[in-house]
N, C-alpha and C positions, 0 to 999 in steps of 0.2 A: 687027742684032736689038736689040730694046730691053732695058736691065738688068733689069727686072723680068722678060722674056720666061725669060731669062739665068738668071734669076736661081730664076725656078718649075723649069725643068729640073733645075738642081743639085739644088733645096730637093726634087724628084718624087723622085728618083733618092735623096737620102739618107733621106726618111720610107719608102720604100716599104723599105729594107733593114733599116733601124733597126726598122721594126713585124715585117720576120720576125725576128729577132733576137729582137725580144720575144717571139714566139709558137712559136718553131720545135720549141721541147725540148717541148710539149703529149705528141706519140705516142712519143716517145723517152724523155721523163722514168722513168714505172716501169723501162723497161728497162735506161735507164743508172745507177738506182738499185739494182736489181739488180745489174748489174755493180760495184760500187763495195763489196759486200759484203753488201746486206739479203737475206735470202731469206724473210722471212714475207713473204706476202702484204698480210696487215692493215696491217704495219711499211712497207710497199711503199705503197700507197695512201696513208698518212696522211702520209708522206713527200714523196710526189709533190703532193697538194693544197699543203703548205706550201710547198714550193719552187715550187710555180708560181705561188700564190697573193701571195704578201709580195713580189713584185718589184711586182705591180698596186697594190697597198695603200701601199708604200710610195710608188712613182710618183704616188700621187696627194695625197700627203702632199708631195712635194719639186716638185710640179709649178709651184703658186703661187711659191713661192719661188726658182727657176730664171725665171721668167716676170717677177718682181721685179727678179733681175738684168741682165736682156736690156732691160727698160726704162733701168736706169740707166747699164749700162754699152755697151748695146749688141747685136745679136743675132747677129752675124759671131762674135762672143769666146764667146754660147752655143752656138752650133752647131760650133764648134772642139772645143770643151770636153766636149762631149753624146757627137759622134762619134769623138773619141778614147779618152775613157773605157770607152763602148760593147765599142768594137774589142778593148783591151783586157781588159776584164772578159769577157767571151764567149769569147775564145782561151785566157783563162786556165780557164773552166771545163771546158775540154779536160785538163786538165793535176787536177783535183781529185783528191784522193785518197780524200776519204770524203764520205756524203753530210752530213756535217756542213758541209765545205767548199762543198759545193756550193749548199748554201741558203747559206751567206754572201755566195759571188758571187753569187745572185740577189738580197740582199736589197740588194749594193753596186749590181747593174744599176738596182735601183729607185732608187736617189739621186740618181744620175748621169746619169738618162733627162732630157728638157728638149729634143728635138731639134726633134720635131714643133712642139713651145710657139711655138719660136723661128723656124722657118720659116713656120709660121701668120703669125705678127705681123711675122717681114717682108716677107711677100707680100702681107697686107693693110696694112701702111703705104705700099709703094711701091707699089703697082696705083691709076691710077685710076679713081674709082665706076662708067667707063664698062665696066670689062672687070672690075671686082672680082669679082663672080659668077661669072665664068668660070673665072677666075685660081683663085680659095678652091675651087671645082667639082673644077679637073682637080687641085688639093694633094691635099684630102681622098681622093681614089680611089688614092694611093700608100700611105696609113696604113691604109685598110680594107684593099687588097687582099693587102697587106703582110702583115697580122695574118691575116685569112682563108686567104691562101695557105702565109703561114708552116709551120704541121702540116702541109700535104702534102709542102712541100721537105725538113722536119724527117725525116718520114717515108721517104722517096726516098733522103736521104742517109745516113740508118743505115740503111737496109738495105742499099743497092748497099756503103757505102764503110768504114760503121762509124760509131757512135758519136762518137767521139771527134772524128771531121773534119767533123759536123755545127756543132760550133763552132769549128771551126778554118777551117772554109768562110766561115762567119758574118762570124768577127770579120774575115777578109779582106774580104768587103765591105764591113765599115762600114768598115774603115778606107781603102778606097778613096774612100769619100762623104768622109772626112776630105779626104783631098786631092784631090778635087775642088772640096770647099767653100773650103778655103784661096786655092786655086788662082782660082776662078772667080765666087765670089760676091762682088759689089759692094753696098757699103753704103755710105748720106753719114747718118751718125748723128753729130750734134751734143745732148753731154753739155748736159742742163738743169742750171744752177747752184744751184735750187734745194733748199732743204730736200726731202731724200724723205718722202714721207709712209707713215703704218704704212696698215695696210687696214682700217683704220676711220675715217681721214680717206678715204682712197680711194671708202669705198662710200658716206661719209655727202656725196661729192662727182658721185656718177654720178647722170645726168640722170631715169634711171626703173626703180629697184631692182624693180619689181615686174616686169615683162618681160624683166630680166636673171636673176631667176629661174626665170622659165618657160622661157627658153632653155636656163637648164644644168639645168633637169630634162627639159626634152626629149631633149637630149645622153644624160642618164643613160640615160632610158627606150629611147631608142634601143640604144644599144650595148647594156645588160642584155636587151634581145629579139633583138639580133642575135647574142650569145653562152649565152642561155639554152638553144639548142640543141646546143649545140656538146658538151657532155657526152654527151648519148642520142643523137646522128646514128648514130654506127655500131650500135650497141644496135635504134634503130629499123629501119634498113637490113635486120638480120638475122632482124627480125620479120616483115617483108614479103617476101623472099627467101629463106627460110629453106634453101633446095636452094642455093642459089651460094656458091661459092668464093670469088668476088669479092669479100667483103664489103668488105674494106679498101679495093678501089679505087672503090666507088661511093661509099661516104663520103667518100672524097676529092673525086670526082666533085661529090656535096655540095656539101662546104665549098664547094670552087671554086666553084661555079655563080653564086653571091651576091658572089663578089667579083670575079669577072668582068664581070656584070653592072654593079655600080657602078661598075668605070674605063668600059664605053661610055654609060653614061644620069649621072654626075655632073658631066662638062663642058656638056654639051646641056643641062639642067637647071639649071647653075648660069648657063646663058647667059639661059634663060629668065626666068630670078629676078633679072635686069637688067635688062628690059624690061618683064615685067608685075606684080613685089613679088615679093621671099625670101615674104612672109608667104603669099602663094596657094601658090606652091609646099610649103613646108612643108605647110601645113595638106593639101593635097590627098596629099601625101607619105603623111603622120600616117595618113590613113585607107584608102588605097590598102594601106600595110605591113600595117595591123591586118586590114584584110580576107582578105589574101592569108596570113596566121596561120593563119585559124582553118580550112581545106580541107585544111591538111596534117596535118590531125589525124585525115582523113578516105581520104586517100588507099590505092590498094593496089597498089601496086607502086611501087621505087626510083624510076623513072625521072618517075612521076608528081609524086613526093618535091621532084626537082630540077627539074624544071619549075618549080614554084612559088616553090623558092629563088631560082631565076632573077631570078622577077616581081619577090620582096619585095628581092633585090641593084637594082633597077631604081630602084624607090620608095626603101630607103635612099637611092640615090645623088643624092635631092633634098632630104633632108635636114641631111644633113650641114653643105653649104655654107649652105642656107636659115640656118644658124644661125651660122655664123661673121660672112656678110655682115651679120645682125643686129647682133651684136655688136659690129663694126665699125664700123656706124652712131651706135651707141647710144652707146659710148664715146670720150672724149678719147684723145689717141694717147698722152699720156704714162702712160698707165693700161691701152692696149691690152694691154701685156704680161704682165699681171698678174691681166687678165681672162679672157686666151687660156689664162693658166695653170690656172685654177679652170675652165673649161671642159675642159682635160684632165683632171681631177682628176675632173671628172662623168663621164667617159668614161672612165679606169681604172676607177673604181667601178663600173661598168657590165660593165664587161669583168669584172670576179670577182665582183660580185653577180649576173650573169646566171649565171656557172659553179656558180657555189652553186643561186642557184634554181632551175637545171634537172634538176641531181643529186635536189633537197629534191622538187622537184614529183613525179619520177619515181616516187622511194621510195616515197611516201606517196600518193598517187593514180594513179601510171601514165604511160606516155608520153606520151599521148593530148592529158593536159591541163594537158601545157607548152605545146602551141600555142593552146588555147583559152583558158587563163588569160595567154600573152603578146599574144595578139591583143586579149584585153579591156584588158591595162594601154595600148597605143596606139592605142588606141579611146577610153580617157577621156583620155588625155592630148592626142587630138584636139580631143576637147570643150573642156579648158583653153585650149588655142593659139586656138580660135574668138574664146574670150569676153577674153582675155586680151590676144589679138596680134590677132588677125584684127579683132575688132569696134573696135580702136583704131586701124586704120588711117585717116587722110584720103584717103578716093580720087579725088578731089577736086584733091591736089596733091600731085604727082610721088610718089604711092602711098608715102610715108614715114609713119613717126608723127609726130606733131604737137612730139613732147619730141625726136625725133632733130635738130632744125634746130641744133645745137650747134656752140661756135666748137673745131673742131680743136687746143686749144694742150696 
């Protein structure tokens, strides 16, 4: 098998754990806040947004900088680092005493986080351009489905097991991915002796700032529409069902559907985006997601609900990659890593400004018109990618931009 083949297994197997990790404690946070001693309500809630909220916030404050160090010293030493840390911060959150302690380990998870950055950047340094789409396709569908799937295992294992072994499960797995990763990933990283540069020689060095833009607000926009939901699911669920008992397991249902969805259509997808341009793909992504928004605002009953989630898990799962492999292109390798960072850093942001805006939408207008005000944000963000990436394509030759033909040093 070839290292890089080798090498996506490890890196599948440790993003996919590492992202429930990050997302697991969503349906078990009020309650393990509750247990830990709050009993208001208000005090509950407000509790539970900050401790879920400051691991993403910070994540994407330490993401650059984690993505800095992986370029200089290496990505083997960050993925060590990432999944160690992980392991332990999350076992220890088993062990907290108050919910004071408990947002601290969250806010330590967010520093420490850097895994995903790191496996990013060394699957797209060692793939080559002929399988990259592929390779960044099938990575990316362990981080969505990870995070997507996360709440319903979160869920699953407090209620069968308890609380407490929701992170004691956790951090056993990452710390499995640790030694796996030790164990199994191969890396030929030779240190550049050069001066490191800060990130303003970096970007006043990259080949076409204006498309490395548009990719990590695509990233934003993406992730903020596919977590804008993620507040009202169950809320909605009980609005359309309002006679079932069920409610909890068709919102799982939900989530799931979409993240299901993106591990079978982001490798097919990302293979596609080798053969005929990321940029068609995205774009046709971009507006497939935004259309498939705005009917589920319209639907009446669950089941019609997740249908649809289905569709838009399908379209995410072309984006993703459409955007890594961009990035890849666009960028020098010695600066890949630092670019993979700030692209996670658009994608945490994403992940807790969608959690905000779907709460804020709710409030103030209703459920309704989270999905018709997220459908219109990637629906313009379509139009962007058109005039921005699409119409600067050369189709002409070998469906690249014209500034991508860059020397790799």
């Amino acid at each position: 098998m070839p290292v890089w083949k080798r090498n996506l297994i490890v890196c599948w197997f440790g993003m996919f754990v590492t992202g429930v990790g990050m997302s697991q404690i969503a349906p078990v946070l009020p309650l393990y806040i509750n247990e830990l001693g709050v009993d208001d309500p208000a005090l509950i809630a407000q509790f539970s947004g900050i401790a879920f909220g400051i691991t993403f916030i910070i994540a994407a404050i330490f993401s650059p900088i984690w993505g800095h160090a992986a370029d200089k010293y290496g990505r083997k030493p960050m993925l060590l680092r990432a999944s160690l840390g992980m392991a332990v911060v999350i076992f220890s959150i088993g062990f907290a005493t108050n919910v004071y302690v408990l947002i601290g380990l969250r806010l330590l998870l967010g520093v420490i986080t850097g895994y995903s950055t790191a496996c990013t950047t060394l699957i797209a340094t060692q793939t080559d351009d002929v399988h990259a789409g592929w390779a960044l396709g099938t990575l990316s569908t362990a981080n969505v489905a990870g995070s997507l799937l996360g709440p319903m295992i979160g869920g699953y294992i407090g209620e069968s097991l308890g609380f407490q072994n929701v992170f004691f499960i956790t951090g056993a797995l990452i710390l499995i991915a640790f030694i796996t990763t030790a164990l199994f990933i191969k890396e030929s990283f030779v240190r550049e002796e050069k001066k490191t540069l800060g990130i303003k020689e970096v970007w006043s060095s990259l080949p076409n700032k204006s498309l490395t833009i548009t990719l990590f607000v695509s990233f934003f926009t993406l992730t903020l529409s596919l977590y804008s939901a993620e507040p009202i699911i169950t809320l909605y669920i009980a609005q359309l069902s309002p006679d079932t008992s069920h409610v909890a397991l068709l919102a799982g249902v939900a989530f799931s559907a979409s993240g299901l969805a993106n591990i079978i259509a982001a490798p097919k997808l990302g293979k596609l985006s080798d053969k005929i341009g990321a940029e068609k793909v995205m774009l046709g992504a971009l507006v497939v997601a935004g259309l498939v928004f705005i009917p589920q605002a319209l639907v009446r009953t669950p089941w019609e609900l997740i249908a649809l989630r289905f569709i838009l898990g399908l379209a995410a799962g072309g984006l993703i990659p459409s955007v890594n492999v961009l990035i890849k292109k666009i960028t020098p390798d010695r600066f890949i890593g630092r670019m993979f960072g700030l692209s996670m850093s658009a994608g945490y942001l994403g992940v807790f400004g969608g959690s905000v805006l779907g709460g804020q939408i709710t409030a103030w207008f209703g459920i309704h018109y989270v999905f018709f005000i997220t459908g219109a944000l990637l629906l313009m963000n379509a139009i962007w990618v058109y005039f921005k990436v699409y119409k600067k394509i050369d189709r002409s030759v070998t469906g690249q931009v014209p500034e991508l033909a860059i020397p790799k040093k």
